[in-house]
N, C-alpha and C positions, 0 to 999 in steps of 0.2 A: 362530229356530234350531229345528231338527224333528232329534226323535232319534230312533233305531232301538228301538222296543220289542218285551221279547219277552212272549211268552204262550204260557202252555199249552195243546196241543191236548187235545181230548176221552180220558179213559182207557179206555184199550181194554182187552180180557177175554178170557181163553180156560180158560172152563171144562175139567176135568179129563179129563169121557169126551171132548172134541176135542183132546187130547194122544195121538200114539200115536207108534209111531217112524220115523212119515215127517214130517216138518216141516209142520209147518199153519201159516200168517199168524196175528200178533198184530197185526192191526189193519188198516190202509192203510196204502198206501205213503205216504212223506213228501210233503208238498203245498211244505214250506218246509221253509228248514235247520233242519236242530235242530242246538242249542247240548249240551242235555242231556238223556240219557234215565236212569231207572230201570226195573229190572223185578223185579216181586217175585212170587217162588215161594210163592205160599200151598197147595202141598198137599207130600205127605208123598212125594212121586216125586222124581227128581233130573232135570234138565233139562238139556238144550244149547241156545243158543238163536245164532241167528245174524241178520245185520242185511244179507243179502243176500238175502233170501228162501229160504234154506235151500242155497244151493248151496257155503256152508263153513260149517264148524263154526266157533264163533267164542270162546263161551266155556262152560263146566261152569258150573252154578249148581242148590247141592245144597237139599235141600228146605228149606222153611220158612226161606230166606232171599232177599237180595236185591243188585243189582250198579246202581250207580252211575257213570255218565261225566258229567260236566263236560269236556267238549273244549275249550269257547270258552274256559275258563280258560288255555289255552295260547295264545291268540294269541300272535303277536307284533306290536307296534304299531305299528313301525317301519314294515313291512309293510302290515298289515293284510290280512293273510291266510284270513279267516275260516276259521279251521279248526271245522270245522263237517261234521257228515252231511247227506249230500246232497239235493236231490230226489229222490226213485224212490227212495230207501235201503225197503225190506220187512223189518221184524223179523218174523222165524218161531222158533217149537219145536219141539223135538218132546224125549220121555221117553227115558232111559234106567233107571230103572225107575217103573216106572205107578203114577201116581198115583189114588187111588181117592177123594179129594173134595179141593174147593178149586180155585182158580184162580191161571193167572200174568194178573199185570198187568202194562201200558206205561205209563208218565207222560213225556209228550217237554214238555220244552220249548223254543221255537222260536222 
């Protein structure tokens, strides 16, 4: 019997001075579904950050913290619906106010 395992891709990084207020990519685009992303604000700016590659705002994330999705925990089995982000899914940010050191990170797992 062979089961679907997942793994972490590589964490991506967007140092502070490549924050401004036009959306920069955190990362690659998704290669494979992710089940689960974090992303953590480690500088002293407030962020937006969105998972289309910037072409909506998606969610506020104020400094020196961080936001968590677990999606796959929603499936439904009956189904099996992978609910899941997609292929192509681009996380980007950009600052609502500038951050002057530290970085966001990505952690997907897929």
């Amino acid at each position: 019997m062979t089961a679907a395992l997942a793994s972490f891709r590589a964490l991506s990084s967007l140092a502070f001075g490549s924050i401004s207020g036009t959306y920069a990519n955190l990362g690659t685009a998704l290669t494979r579904p992710a089940r689960a992303f974090k992303i953590t604000n480690n500088t002293e700016g407030d962020i937006i950050y969105s998972t289309n590659g910037g072409t909506t705002d998606h969610d506020f994330l104020p400094a020196g913290s961080f936001v968590l999705w677990d999606v796959q925990s929603n499936i439904n089995p009956q189904f099996d619906d992978k609910f899941v982000f997609p292929i192509g899914a681009q996380f980007a940010v950009r600052q609502v106010t500038a951050p002057v050191s530290g970085a966001v990170y990505l952690t997907v797992l897929q």
